[in-house]
PDB file of N, CA, C and O in Angstrom:
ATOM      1  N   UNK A   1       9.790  12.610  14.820  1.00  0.00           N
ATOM      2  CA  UNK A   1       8.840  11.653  15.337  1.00  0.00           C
ATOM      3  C   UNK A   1       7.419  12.205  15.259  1.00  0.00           C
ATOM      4  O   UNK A   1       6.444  11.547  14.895  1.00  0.00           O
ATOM      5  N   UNK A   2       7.405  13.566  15.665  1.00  0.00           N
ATOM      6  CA  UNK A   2       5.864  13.822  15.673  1.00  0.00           C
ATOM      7  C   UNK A   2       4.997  14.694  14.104  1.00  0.00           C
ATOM      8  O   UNK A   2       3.825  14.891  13.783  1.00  0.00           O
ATOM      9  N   UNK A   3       6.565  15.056  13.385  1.00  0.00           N
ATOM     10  CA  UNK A   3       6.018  14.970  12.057  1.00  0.00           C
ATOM     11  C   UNK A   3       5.742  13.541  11.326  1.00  0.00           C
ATOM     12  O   UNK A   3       4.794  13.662  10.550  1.00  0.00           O
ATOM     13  N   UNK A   4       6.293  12.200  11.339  1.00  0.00           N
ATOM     14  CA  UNK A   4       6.577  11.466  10.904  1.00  0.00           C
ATOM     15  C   UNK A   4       4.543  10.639  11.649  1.00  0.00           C
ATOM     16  O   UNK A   4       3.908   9.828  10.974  1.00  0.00           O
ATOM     17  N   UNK A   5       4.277  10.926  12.394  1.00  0.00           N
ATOM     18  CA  UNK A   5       3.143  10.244  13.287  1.00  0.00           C
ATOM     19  C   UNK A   5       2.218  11.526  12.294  1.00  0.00           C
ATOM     20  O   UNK A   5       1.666  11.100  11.280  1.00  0.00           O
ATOM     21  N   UNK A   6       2.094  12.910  12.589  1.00  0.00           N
ATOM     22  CA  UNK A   6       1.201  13.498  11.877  1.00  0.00           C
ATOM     23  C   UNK A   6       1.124  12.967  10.012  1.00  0.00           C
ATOM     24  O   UNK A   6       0.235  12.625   9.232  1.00  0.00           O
ATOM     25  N   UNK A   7       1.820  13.057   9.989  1.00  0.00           N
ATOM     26  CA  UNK A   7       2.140  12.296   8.136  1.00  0.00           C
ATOM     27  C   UNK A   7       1.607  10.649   7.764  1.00  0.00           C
ATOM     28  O   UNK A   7       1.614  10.209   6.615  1.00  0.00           O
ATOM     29  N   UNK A   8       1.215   9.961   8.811  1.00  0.00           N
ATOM     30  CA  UNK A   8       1.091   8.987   8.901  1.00  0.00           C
ATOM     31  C   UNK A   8      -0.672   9.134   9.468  1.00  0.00           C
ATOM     32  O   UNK A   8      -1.352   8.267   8.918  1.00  0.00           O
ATOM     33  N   UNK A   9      -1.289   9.811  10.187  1.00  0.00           N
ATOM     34  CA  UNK A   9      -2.613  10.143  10.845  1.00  0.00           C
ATOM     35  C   UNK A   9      -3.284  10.464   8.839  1.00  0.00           C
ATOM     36  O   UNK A   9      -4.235   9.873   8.326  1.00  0.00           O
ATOM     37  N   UNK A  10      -2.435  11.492   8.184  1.00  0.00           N
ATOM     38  CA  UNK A  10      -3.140  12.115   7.040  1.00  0.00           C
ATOM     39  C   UNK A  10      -3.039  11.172   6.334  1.00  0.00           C
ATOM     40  O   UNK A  10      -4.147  10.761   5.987  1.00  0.00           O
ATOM     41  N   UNK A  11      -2.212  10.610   5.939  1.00  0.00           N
ATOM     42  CA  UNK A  11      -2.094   9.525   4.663  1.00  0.00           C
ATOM     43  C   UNK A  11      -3.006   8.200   4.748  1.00  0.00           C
ATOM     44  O   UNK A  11      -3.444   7.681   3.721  1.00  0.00           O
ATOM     45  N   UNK A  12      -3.326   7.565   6.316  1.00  0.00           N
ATOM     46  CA  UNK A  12      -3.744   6.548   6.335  1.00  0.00           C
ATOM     47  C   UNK A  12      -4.977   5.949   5.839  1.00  0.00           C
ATOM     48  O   UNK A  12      -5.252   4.751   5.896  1.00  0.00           O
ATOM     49  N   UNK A  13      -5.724   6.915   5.330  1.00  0.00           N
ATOM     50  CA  UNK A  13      -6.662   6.072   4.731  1.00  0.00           C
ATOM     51  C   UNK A  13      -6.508   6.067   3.127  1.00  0.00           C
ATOM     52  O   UNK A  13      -7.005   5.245   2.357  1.00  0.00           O
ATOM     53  N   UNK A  14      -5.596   7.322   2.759  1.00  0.00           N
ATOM     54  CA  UNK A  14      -5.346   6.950   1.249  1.00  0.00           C
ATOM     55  C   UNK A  14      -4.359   5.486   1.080  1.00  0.00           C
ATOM     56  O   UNK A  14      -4.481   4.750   0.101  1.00  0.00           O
ATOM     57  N   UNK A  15      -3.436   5.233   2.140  1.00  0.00           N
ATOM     58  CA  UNK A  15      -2.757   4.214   2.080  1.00  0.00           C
ATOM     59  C   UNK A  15      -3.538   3.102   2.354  1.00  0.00           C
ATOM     60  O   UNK A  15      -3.070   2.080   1.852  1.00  0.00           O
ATOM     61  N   UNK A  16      -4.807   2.909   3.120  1.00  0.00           N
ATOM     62  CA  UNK A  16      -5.608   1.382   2.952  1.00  0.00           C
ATOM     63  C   UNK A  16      -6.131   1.389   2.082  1.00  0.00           C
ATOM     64  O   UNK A  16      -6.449   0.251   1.737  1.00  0.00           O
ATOM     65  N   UNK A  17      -6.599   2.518   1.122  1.00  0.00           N
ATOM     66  CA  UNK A  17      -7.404   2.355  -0.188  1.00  0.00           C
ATOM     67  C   UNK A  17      -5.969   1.429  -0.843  1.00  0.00           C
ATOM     68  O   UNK A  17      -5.712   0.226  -0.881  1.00  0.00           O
ATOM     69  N   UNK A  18      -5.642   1.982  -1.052  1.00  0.00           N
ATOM     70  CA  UNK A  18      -4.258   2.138  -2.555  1.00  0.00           C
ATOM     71  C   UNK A  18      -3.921   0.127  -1.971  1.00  0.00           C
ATOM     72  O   UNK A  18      -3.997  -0.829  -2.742  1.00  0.00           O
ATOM     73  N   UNK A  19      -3.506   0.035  -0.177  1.00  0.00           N
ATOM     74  CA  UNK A  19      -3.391  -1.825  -0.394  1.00  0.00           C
ATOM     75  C   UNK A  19      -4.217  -2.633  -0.691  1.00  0.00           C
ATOM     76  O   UNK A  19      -4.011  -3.769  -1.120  1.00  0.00           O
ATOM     77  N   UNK A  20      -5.728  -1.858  -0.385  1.00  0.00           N
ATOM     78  CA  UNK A  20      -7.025  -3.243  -1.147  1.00  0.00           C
ATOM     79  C   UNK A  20      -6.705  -3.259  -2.498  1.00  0.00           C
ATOM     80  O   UNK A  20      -6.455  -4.247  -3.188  1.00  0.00           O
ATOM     81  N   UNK A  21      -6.733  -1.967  -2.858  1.00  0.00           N
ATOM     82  CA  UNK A  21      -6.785  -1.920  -4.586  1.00  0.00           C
ATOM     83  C   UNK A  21      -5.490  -2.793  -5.400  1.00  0.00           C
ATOM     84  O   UNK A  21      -5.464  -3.063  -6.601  1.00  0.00           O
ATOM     85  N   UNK A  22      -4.350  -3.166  -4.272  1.00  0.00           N
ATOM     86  CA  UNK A  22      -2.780  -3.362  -4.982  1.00  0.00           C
ATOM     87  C   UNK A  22      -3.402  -4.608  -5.937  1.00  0.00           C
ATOM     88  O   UNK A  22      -3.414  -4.514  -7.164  1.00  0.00           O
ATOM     89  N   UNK A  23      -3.949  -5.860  -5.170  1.00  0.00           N
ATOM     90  CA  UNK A  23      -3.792  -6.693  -6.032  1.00  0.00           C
ATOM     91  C   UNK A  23      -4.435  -7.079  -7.186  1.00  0.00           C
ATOM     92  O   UNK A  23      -4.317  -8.146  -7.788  1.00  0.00           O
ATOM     93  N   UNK A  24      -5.262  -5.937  -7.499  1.00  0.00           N
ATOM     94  CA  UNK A  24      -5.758  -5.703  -8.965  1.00  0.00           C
ATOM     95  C   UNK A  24      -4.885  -5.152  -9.882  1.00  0.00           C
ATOM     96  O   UNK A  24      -4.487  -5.659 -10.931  1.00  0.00           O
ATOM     97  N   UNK A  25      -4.517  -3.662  -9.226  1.00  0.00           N
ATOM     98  CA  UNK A  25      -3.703  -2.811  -9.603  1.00  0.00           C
ATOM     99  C   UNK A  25      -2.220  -2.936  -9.937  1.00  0.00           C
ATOM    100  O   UNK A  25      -1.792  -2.929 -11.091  1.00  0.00           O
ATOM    101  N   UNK A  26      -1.613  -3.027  -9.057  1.00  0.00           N
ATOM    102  CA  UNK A  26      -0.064  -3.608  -9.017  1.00  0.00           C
ATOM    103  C   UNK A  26       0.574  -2.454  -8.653  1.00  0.00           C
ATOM    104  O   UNK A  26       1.804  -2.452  -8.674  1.00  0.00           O
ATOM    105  N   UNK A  27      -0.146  -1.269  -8.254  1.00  0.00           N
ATOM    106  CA  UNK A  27       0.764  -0.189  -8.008  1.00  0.00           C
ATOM    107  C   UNK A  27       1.511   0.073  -6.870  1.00  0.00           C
ATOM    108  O   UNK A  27       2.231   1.055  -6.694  1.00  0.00           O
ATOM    109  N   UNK A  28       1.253  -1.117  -5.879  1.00  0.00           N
ATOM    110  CA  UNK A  28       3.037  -0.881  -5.441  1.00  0.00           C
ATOM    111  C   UNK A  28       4.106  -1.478  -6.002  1.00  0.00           C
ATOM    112  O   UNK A  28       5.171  -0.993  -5.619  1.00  0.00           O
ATOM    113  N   UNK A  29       4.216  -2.553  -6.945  1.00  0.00           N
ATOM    114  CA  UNK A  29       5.256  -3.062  -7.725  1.00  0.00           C
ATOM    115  C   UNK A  29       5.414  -2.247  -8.786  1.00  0.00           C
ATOM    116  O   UNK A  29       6.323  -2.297  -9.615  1.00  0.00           O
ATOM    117  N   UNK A  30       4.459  -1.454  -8.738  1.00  0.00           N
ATOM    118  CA  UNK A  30       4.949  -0.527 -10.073  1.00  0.00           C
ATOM    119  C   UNK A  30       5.749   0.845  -9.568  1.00  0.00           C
ATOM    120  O   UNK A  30       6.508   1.411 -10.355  1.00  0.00           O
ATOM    121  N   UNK A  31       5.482   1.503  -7.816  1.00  0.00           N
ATOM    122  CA  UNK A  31       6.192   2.392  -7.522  1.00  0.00           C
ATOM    123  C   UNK A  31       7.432   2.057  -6.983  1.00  0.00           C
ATOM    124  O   UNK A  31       8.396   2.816  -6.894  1.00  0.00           O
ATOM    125  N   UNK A  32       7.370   0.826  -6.607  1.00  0.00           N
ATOM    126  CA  UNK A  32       9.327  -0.100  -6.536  1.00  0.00           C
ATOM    127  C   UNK A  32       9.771   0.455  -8.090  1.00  0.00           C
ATOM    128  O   UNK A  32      10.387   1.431  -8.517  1.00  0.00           O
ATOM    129  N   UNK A  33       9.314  -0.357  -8.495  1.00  0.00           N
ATOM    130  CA  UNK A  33      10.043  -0.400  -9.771  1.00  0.00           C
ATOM    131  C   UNK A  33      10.296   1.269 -10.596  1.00  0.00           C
ATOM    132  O   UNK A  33      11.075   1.303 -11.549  1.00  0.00           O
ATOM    133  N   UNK A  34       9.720   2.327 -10.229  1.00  0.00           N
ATOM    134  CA  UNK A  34       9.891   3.770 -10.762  1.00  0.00           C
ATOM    135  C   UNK A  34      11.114   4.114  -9.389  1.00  0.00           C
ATOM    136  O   UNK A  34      11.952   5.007  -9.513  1.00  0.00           O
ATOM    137  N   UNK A  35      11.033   3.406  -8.370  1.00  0.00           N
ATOM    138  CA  UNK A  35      12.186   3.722  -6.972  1.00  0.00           C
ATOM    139  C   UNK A  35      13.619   3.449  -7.784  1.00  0.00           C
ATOM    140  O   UNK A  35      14.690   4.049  -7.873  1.00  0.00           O
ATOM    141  N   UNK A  36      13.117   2.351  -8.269  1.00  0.00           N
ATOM    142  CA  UNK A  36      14.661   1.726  -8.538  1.00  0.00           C
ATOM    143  C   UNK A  36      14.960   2.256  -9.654  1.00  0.00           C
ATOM    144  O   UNK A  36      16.118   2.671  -9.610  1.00  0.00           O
ATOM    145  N   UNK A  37      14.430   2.453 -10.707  1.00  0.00           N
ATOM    146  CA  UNK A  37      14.685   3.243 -11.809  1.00  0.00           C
ATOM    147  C   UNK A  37      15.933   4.640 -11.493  1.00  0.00           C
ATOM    148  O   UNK A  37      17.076   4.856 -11.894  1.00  0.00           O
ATOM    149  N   UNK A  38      14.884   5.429 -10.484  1.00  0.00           N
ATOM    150  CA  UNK A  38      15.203   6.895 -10.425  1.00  0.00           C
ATOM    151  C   UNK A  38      16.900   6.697  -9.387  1.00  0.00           C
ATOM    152  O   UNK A  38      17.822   7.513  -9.397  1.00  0.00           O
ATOM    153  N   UNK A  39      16.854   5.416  -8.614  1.00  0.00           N
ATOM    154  CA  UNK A  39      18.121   4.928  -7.879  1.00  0.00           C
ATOM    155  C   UNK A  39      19.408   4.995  -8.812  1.00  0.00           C
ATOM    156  O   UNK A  39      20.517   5.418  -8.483  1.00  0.00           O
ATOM    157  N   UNK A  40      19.005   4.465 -10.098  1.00  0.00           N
ATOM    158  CA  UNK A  40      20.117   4.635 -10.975  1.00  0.00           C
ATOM    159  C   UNK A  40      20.515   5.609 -11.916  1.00  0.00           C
ATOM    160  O   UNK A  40      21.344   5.316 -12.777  1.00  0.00           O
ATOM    161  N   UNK A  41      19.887   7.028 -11.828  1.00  0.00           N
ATOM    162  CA  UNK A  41      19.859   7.960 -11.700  1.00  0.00           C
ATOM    163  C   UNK A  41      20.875   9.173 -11.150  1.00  0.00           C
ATOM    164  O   UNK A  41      21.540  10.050 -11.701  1.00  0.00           O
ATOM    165  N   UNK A  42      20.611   8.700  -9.594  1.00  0.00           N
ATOM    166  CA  UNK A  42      21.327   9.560  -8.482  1.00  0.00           C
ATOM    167  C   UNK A  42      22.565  10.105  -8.955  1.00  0.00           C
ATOM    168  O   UNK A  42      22.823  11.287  -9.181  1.00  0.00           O
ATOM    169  N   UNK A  43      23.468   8.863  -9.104  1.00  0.00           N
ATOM    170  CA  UNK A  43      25.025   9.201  -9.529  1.00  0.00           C
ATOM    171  C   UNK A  43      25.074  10.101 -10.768  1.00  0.00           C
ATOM    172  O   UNK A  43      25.877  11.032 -10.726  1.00  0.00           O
ATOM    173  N   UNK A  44      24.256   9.935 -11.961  1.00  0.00           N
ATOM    174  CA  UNK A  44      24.560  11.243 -12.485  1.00  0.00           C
ATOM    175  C   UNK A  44      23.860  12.253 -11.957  1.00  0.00           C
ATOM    176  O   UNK A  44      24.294  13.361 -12.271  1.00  0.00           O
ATOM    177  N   UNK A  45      22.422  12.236 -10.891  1.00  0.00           N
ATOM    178  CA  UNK A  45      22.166  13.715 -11.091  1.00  0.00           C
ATOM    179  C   UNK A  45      23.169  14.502  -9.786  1.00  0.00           C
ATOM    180  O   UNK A  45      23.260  15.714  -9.593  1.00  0.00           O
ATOM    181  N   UNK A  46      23.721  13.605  -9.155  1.00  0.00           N
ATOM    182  CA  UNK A  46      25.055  14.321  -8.225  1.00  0.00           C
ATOM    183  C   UNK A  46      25.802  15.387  -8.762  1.00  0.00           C
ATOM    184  O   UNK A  46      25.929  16.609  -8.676  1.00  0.00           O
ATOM    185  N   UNK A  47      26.459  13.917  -9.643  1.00  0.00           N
ATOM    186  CA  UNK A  47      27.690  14.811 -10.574  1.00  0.00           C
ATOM    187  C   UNK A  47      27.228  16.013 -11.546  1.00  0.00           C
ATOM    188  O   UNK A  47      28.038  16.877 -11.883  1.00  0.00           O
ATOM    189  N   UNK A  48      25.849  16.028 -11.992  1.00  0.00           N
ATOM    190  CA  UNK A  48      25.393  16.972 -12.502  1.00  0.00           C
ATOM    191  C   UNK A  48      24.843  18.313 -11.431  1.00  0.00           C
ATOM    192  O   UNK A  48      24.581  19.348 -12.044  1.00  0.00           O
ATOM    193  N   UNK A  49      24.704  18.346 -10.299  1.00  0.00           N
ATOM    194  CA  UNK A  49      24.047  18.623  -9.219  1.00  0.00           C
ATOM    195  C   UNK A  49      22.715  19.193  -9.669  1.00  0.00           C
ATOM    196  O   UNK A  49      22.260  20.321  -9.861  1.00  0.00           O
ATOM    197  N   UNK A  50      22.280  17.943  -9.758  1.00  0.00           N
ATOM    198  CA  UNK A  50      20.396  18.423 -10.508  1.00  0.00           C
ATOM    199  C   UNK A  50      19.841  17.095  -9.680  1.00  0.00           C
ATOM    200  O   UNK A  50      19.899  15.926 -10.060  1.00  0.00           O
ATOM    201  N   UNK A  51      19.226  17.663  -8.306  1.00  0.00           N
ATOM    202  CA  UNK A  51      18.361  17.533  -7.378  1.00  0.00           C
ATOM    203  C   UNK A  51      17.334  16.959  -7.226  1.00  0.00           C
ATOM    204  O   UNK A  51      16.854  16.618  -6.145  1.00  0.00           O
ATOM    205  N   UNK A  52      16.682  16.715  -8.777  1.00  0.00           N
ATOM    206  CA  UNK A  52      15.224  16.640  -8.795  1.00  0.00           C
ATOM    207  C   UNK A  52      14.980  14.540  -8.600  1.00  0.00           C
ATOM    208  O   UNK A  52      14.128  13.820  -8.080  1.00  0.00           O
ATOM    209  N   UNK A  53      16.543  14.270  -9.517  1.00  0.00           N
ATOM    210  CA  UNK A  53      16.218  13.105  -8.781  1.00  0.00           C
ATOM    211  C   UNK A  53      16.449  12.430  -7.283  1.00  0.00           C
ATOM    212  O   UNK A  53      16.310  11.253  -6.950  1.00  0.00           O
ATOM    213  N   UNK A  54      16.807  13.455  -6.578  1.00  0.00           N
ATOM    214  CA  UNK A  54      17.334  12.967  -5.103  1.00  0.00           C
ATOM    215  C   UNK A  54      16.038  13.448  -4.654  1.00  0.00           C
ATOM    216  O   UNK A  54      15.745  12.643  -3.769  1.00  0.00           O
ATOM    217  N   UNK A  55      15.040  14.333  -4.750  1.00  0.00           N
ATOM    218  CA  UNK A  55      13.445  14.531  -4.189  1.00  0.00           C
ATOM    219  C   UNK A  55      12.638  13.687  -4.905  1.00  0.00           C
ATOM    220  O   UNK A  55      11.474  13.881  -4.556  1.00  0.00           O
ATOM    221  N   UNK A  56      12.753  12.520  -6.062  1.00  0.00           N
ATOM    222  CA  UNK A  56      11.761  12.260  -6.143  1.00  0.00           C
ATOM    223  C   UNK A  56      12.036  10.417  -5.822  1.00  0.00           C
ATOM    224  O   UNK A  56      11.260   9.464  -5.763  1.00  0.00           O
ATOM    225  N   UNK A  57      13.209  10.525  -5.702  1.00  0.00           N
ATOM    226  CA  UNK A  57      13.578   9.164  -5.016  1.00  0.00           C
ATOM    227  C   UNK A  57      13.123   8.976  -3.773  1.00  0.00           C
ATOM    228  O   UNK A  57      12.734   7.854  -3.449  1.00  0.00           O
ATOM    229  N   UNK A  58      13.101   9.866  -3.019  1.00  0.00           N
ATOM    230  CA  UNK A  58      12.742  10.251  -1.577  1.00  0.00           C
ATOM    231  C   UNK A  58      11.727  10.369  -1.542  1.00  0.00           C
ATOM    232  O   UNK A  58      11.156   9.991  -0.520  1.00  0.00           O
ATOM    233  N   UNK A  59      11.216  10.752  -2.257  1.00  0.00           N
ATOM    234  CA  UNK A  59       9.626  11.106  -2.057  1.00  0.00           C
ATOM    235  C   UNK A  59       8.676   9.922  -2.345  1.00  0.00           C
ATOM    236  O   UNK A  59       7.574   9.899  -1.798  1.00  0.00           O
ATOM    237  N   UNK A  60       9.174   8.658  -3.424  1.00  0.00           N
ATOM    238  CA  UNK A  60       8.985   7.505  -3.561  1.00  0.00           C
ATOM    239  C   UNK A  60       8.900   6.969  -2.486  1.00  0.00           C
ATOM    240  O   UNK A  60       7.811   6.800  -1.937  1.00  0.00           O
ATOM    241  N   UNK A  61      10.367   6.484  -1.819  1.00  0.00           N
ATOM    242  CA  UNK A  61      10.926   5.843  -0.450  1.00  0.00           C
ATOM    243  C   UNK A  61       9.768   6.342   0.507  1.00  0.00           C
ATOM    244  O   UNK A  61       9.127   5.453   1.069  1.00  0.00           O
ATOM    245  N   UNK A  62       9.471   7.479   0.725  1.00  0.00           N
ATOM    246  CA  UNK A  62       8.418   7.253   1.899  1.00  0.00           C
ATOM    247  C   UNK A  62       6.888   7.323   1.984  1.00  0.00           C
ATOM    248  O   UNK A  62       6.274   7.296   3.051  1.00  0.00           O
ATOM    249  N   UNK A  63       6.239   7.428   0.586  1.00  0.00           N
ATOM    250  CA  UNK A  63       5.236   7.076   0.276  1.00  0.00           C
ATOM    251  C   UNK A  63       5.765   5.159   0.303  1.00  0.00           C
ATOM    252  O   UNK A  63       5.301   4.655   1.326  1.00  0.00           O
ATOM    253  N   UNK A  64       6.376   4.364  -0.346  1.00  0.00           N
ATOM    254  CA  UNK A  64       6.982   2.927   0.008  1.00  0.00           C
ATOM    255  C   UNK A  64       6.902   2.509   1.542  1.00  0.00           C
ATOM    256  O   UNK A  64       6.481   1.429   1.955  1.00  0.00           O
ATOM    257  N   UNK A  65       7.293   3.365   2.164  1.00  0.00           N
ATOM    258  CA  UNK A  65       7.717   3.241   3.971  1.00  0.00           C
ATOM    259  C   UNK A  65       6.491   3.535   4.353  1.00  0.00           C
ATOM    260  O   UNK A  65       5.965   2.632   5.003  1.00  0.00           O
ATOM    261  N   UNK A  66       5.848   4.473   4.183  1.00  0.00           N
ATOM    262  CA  UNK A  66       4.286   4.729   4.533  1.00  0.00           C
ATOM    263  C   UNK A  66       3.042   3.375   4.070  1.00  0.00           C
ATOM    264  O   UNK A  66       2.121   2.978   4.784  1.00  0.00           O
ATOM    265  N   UNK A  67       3.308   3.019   3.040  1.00  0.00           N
ATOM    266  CA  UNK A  67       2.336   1.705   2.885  1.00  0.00           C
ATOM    267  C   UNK A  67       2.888   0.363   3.232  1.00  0.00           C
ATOM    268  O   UNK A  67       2.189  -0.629   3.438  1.00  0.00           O
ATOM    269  N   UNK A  68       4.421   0.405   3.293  1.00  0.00           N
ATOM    270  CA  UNK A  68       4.615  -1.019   3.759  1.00  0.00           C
ATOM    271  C   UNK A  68       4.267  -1.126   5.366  1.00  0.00           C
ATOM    272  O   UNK A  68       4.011  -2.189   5.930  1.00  0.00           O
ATOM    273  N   UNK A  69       4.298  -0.079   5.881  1.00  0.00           N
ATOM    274  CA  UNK A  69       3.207  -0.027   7.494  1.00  0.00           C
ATOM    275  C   UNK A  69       2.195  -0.521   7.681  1.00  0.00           C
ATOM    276  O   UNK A  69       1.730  -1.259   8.549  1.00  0.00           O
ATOM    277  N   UNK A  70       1.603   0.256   6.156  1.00  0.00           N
ATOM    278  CA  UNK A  70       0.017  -0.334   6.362  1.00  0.00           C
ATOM    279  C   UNK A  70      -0.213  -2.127   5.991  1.00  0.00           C
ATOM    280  O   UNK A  70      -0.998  -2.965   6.436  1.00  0.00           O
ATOM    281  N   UNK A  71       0.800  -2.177   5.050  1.00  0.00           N
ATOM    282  CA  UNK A  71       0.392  -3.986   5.019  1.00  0.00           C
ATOM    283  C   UNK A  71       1.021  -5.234   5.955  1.00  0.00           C
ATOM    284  O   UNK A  71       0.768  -6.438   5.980  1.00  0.00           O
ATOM    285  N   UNK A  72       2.175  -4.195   6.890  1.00  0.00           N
ATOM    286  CA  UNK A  72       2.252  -5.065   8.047  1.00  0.00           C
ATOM    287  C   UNK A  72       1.625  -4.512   9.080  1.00  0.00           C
ATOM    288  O   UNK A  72       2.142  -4.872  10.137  1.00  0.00           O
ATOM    289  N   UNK A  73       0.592  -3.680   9.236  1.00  0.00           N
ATOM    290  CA  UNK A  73       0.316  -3.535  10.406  1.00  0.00           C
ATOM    291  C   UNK A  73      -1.034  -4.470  10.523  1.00  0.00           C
ATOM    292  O   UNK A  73      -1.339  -5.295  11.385  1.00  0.00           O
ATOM    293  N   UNK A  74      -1.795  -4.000   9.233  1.00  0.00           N
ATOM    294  CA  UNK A  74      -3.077  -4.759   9.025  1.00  0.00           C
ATOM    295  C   UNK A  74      -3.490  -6.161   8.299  1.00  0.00           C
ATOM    296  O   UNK A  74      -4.605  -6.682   8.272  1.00  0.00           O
ATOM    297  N   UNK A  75      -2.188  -6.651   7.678  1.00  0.00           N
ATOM    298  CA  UNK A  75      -2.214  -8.295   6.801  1.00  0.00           C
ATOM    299  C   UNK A  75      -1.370  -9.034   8.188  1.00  0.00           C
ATOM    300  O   UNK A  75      -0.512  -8.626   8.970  1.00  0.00           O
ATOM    301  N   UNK A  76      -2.147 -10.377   8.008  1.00  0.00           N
ATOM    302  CA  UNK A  76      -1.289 -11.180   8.166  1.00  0.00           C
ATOM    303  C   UNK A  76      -0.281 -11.585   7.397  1.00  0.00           C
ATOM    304  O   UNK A  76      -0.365 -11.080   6.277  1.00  0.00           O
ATOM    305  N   UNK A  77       0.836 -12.438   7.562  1.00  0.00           N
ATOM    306  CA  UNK A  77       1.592 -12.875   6.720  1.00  0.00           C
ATOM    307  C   UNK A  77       1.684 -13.920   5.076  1.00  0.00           C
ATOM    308  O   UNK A  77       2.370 -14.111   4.071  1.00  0.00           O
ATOM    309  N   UNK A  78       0.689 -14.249   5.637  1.00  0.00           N
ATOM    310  CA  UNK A  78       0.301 -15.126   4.309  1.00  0.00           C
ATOM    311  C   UNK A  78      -0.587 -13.927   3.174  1.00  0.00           C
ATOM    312  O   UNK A  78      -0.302 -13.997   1.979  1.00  0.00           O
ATOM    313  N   UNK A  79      -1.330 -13.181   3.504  1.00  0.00           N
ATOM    314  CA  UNK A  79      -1.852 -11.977   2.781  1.00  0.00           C
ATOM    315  C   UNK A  79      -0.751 -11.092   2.121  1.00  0.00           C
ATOM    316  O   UNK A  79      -0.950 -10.620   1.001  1.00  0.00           O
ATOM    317  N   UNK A  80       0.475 -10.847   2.840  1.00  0.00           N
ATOM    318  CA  UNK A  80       1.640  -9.653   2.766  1.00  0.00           C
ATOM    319  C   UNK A  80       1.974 -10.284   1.215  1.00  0.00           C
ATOM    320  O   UNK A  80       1.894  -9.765   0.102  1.00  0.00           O
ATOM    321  N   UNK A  81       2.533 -12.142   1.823  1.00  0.00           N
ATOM    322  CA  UNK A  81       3.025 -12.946   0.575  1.00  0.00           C
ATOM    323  C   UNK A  81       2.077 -12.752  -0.525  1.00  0.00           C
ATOM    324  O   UNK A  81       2.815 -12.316  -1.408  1.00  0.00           O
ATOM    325  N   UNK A  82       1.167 -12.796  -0.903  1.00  0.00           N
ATOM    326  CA  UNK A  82       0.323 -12.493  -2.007  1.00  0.00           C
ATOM    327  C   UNK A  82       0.427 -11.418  -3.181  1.00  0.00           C
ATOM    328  O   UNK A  82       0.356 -11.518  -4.406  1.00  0.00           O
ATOM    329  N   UNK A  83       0.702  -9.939  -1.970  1.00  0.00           N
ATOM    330  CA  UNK A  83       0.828  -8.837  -2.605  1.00  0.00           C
ATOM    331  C   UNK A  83       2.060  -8.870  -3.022  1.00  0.00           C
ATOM    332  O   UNK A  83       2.226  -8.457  -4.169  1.00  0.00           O
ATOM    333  N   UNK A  84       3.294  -9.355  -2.258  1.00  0.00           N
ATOM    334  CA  UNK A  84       4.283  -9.173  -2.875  1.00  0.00           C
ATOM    335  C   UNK A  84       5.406 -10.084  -4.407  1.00  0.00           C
ATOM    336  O   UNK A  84       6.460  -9.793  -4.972  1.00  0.00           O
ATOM    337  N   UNK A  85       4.207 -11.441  -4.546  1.00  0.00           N
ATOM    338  CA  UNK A  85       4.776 -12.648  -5.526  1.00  0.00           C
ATOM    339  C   UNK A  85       3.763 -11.828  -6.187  1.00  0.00           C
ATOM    340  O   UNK A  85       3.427 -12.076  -7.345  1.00  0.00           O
TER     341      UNK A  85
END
């Protein structure tokens, strides 16, 4: 909890840059879409036990979890819909 709140104090203003910029940019539909990629992944890098895609899936997922905060904490709902169609 109180790493998860410090991680969230540091990131927050790179994370309101990065949601003004999304709907020019598209780069949170573009870091879904490298999430889901590396998701189908996992099962071989298990069976291979090569790691690198289980840290960078994760490491996706909460940079993802870290900005979808920021666009529900600070959009209304009709704004959220925008970024995400």
């Amino acid at each position: 909890s109180t790493e998860l709140k410090f991680l969230e104090e540091a990131t927050i203003s790179v994370c309101k840059s990065l949601v003004e910029k999304n709907p020019q940019t598209g780069n949170l539909g573009s870091l879904i879409k490298v999430f889901l990629s590396w998701t189908k992944e996992l099962k071989i890098s298990a069976e291979c036990q090569n790691h690198l895609f289980f840290w960078q899936a994760h490491n996706a997922l909460l940079i993802i979890c870290c900005l979808l905060q920021v666009f529900i904490r600070q959009m209304v709902e009709e704004e959220q819909q925008l970024h995400f169609t």
